[in-house]
C-alpha positions in Angstrom: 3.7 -3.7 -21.7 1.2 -4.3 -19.2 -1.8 -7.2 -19.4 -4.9 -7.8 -17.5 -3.7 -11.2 -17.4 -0.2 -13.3 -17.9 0.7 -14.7 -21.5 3.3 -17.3 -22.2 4.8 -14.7 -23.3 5.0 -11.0 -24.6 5.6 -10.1 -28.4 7.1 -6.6 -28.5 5.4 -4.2 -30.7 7.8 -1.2 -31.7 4.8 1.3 -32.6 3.3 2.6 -29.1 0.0 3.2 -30.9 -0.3 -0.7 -32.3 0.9 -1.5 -28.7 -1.9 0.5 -27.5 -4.2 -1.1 -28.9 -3.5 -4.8 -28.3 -3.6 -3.7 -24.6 -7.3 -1.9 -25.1 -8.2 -5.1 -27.3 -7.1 -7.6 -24.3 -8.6 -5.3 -22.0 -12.0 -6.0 -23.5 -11.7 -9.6 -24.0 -10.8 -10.0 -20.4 -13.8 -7.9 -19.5 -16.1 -9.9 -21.7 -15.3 -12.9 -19.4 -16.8 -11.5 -16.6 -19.6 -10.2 -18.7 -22.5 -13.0 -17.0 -20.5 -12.2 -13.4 -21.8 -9.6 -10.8 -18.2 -7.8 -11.6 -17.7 -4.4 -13.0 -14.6 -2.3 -13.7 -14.1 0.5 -11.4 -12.5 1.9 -8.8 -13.7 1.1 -5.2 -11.4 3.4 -3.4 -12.4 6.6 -2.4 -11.0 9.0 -5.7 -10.5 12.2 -6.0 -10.4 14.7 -9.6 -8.9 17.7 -10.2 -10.0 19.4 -13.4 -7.8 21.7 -14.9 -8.8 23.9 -18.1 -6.1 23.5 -19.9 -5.8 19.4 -19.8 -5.7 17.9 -22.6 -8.2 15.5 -21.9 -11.3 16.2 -20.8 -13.0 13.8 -17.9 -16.6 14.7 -18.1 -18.1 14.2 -14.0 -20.8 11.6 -14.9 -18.0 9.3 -16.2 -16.3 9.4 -13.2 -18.6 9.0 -10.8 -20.1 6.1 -12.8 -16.6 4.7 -12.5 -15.0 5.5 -9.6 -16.2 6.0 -6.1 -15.8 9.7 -5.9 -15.8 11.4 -3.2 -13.8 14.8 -4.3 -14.1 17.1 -7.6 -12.5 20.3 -8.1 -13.0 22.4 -10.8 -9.5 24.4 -11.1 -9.5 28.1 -12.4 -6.0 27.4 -14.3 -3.4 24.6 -14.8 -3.4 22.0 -17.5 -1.1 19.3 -18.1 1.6 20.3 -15.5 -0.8 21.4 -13.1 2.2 20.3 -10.3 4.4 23.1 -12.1 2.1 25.5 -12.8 -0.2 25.4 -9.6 1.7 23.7 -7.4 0.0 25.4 -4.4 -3.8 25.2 -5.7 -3.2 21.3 -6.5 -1.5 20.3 -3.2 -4.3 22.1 -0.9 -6.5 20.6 -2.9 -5.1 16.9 -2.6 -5.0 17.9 1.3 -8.8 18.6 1.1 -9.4 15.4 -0.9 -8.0 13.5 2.1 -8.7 15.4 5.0 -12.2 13.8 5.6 -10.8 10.3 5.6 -7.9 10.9 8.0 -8.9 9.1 11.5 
């Protein structure tokens, strides 16, 4: 189980969704320390999204970009949860297009 910071140590919760949820819980405590800071969550490196229809999570565009620094979004015409399997072709031009423009 992961941690945004180290405990003394780590009581192992068999139900994943209980386990879950400590994490998220943590996750916001930690954040709320930093709350008065000039921090944020986020990601800082350029990120790219591939949006496939059949997903089964949906990652609406203003969330990213309100989180992320994105740089690349591609709306896919089919795919969903295996996207590798199902479009393999479709996703790896498309992770060559999401890096192409920061290759030196």
């Amino acid at each position: 189980m992961s941690a945004p910071r180290p405990e003394p140590f780590e009581i192992a919760i068999p139900d994943a969704d209980l386990g879950d949820l400590r994490e998220r819980l943590q996750r916001a405590r930690f954040a709320d320390d930093f709350a008065n800071e000039d921090w944020r969550y986020g990601v800082e490196a350029p990120t790219g999204i591939a949006v496939f229809p059949k997903e089964l999570l949906f990652l609406p565009r203003k969330l990213a970009e309100q989180n992320a620094n994105l740089t690349h979004w591609t709306r896919m015409p089919s795919g969903g949860h295996f996207a590798p399997a199902e479009e393999p072709e479709r996703l790896v031009e498309d992770i060559r297009a999401c890096f192409r423009p920061l290759r030196s």
